[in-house]
C-alpha positions as MATLAB code, in Angstrom:
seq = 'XXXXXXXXXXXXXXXXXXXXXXXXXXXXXXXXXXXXXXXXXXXXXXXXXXXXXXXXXXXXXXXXXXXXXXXXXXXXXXXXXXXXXXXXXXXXXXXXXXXXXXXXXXXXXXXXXXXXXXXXXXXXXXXXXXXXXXXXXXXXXXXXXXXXXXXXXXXXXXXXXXXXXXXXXXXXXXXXXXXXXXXXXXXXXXXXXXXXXXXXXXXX';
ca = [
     -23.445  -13.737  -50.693;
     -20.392  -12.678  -48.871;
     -18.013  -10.271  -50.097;
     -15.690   -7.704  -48.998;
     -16.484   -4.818  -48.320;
     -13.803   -1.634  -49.327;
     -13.635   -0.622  -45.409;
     -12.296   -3.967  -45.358;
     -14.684   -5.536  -43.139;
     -17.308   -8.323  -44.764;
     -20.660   -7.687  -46.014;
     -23.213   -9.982  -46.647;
     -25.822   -9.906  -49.265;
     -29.160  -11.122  -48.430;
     -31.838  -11.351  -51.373;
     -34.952   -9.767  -50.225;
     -37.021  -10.609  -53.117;
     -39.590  -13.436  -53.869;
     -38.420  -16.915  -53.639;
     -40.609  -19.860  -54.212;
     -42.125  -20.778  -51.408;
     -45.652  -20.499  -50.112;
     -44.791  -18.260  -46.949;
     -42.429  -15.934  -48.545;
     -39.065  -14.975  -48.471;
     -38.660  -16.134  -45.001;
     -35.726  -12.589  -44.531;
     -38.175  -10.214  -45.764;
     -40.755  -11.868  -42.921;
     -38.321  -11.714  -40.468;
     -37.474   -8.227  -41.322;
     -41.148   -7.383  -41.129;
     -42.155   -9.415  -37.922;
     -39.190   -7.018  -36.406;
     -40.131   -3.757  -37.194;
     -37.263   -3.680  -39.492;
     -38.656   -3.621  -42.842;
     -39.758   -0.927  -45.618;
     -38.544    2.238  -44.039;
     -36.645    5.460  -46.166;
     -33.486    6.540  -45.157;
     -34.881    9.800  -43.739;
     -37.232    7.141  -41.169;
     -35.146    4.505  -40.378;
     -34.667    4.086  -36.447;
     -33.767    1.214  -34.006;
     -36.835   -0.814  -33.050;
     -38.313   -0.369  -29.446;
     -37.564   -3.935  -28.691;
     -34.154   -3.667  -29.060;
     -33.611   -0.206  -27.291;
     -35.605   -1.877  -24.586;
     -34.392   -4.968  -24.410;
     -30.697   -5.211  -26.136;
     -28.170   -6.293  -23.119;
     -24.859   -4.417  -22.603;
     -23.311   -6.543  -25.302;
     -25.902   -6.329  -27.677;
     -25.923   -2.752  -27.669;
     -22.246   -2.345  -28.129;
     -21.875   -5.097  -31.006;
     -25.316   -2.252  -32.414;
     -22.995    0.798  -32.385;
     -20.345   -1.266  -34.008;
     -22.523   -2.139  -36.821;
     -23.468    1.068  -37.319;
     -20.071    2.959  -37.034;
     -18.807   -0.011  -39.831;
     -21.206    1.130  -42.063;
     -22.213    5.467  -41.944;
     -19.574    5.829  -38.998;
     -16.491    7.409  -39.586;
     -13.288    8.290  -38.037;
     -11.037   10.989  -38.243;
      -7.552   11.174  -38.386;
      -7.188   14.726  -38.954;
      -5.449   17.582  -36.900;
      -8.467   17.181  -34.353;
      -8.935   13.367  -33.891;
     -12.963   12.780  -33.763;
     -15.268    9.960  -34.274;
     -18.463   10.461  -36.154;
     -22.061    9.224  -37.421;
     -23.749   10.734  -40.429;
     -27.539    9.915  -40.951;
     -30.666   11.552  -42.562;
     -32.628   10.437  -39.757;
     -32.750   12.717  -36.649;
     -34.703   10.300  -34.749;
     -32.064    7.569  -34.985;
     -29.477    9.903  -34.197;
     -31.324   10.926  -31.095;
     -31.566    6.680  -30.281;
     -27.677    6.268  -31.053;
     -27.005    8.903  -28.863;
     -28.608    6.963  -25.908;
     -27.150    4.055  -27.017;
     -23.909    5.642  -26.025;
     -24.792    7.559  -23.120;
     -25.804    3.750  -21.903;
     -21.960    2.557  -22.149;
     -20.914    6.234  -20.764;
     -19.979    7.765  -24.085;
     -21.069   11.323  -24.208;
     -21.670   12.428  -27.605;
     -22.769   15.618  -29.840;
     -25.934   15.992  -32.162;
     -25.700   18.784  -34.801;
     -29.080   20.716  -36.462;
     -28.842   18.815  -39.345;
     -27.097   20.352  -42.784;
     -28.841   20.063  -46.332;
     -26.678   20.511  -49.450;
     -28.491   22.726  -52.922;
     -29.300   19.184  -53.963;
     -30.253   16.871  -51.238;
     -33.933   17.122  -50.315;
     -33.347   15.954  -46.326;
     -30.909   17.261  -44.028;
     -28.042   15.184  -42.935;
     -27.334   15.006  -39.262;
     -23.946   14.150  -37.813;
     -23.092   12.796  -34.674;
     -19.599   13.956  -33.226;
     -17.525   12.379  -30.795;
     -14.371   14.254  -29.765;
     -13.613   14.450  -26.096;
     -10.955   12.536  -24.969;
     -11.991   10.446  -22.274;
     -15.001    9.653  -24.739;
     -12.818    8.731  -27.381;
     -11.387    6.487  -25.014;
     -14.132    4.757  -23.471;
     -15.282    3.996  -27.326;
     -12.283    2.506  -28.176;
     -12.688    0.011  -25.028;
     -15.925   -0.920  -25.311;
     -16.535   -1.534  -29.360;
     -14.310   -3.067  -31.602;
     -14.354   -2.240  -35.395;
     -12.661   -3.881  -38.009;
     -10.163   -3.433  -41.347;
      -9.385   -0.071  -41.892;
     -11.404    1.867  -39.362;
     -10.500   -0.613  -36.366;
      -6.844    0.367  -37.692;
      -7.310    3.852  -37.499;
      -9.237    3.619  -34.158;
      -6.107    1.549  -32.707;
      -3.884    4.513  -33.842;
      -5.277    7.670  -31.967;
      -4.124    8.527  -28.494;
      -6.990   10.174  -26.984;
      -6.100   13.936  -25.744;
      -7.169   14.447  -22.047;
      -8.084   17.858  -22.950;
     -11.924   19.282  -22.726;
     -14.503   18.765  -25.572;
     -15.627   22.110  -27.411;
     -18.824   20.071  -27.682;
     -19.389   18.592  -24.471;
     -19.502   21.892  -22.708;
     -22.763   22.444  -24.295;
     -26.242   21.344  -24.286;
     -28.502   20.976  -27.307;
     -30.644   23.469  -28.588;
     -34.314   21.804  -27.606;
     -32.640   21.067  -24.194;
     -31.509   24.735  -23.569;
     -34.744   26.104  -24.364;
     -36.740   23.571  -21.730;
     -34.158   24.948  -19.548;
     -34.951   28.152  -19.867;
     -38.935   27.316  -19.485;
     -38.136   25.883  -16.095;
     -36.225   29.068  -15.347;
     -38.582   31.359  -16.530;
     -41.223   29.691  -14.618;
     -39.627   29.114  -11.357;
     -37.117   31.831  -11.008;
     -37.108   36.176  -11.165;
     -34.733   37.542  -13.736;
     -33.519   39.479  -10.860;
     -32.389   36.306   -8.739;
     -30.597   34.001  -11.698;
     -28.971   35.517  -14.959;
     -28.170   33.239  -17.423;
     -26.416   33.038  -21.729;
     -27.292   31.023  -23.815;
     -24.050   30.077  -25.889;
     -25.068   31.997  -29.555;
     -28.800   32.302  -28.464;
     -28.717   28.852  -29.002;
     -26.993   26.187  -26.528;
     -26.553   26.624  -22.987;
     -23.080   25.967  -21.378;
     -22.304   23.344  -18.576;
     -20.636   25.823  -16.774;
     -23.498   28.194  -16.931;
     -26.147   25.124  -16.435;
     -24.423   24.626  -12.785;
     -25.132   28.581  -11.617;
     -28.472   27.644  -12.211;
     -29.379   25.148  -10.208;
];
C-alpha cells in the first residue's frame, strides 16, 4: 500500500505476515533468502552480496534509500549532511559505500541518551567538495532533495576530514611504535584520541 510519506517522498507498505498460501508469504521469503530478514535495529547491516556485488548505480540509488529514510540534511549556519543509526557496523558499511563514489565522510563514537539502551551513531558529511560530489551523484526527493538543491557547497576545509578515527589512530600508532624510535618520529594524537592528516603525512 502506497502512501506518502511526510518527507514527501512515497513509501510503500508491504505486509510481512502470513498469507494463505502453502510456501509462505512469498516477501518475508524473499527477505529471508537475502539475508535481509529478522534483524534489531542495533544489528541491521547491508548484506555481503550487495556490498560485493552492487554496481556503481546500485550503490548510489542504496545511499539514497537510506539518506530518504534516517538521513538528514542540514540547513543550519554550518550546512552538513548526516546519517543517524544504532548500528555501528552499518555505519562502518555506509561509510565505504561512499568512499566508493569518492565521498569522504565522518563516523562519531556513538552517543546514548539516560533512556536509550544502545548508542546512536551519526555519520557527518560536511566538507565542501564532499557535499558536492553527493549532491551529483544521488538524487533525493520532496523536501530533502529541495533542501539538498539549495546549499552551495563552501570550498573551505572539513573540521572532520582532517582527522582519522579513533581505532585507525591507534593501529597507527602500533605500526609506529613497532617500526620507529621515539627519538626519530614525534607524533599528537588530536585529544589523545584522533590523529591529524597533517600529522599522519610527517609520519610516513
Amino acid at each position: 500500500k502506497p502512501h506518502k510519506h511526510w518527507s514527501g517522498a512515497f513509501q510503500y507498505d508491504i505486509t510481512a505476515s502470513s498469507v494463505r498460501t502453502p510456501e509462505g508469504n512469498p516477501v518475508r521469503n524473499w527477505l529471508k533468502k537475502a539475508d535481509l530478514w529478522g534483524n534489531a535495529a542495533k544489528d541491521k547491516y547491508i548484506p555481503d552480496w550487495l556490498m560485493q556485488d552492487a554496481s556503481h548505480k546500485t550503490t548510489r540509488a542504496l545511499l539514497a534509500g537510506l539518506w530518504e529514510t534516517d538521513g538528514s540534511v542540514d540547513l543550519g549556519k554550518v550546512k552538513r549532511l548526516s546519517y543517524s543509526t544504532t548500528s555501528y557496523f552499518l555505519g562502518q558499511q555506509i561509510l565505504y559505500l561512499l568512499a566508493r563514489i569518492g565521498i569522504f565522510a565522518y563516523l562519531d563514537d556513538g552517543y546514548k541518551s539516560n533512556k536509550a539502551t544502545t548508542p546512536c551513531y551519526k555519520i557527518t558529511i560536511n566538507a565542501g567538495e564532499d557535499i558536492k560530489r553527493f549532491q551529483s551523484h544521488i538524487v533525493l526527493c520532496g523536501k530533502k532533495g529541495k533542501k539538498l538543491e539549495s546549499i552551495t557547497p563552501s570550498l573551505r576545509g572539513s573540521y572532520f576530514t582532517n582527522k582519522l578515527g579513533r581505532a585507525t589512530t591507534e593501529s597507527i600508532f602500533e605500526v609506529v611504535r613497532e617500526n620507529y624510535t621515539t627519538s626519530r618520529i614525534r607524533v599528537q594524537k588530536h585529544g589523545e584520541r584522533r590523529l591529524t592528516i597533517v600529522s599522519l603525512n610527517k609520519i610516513f
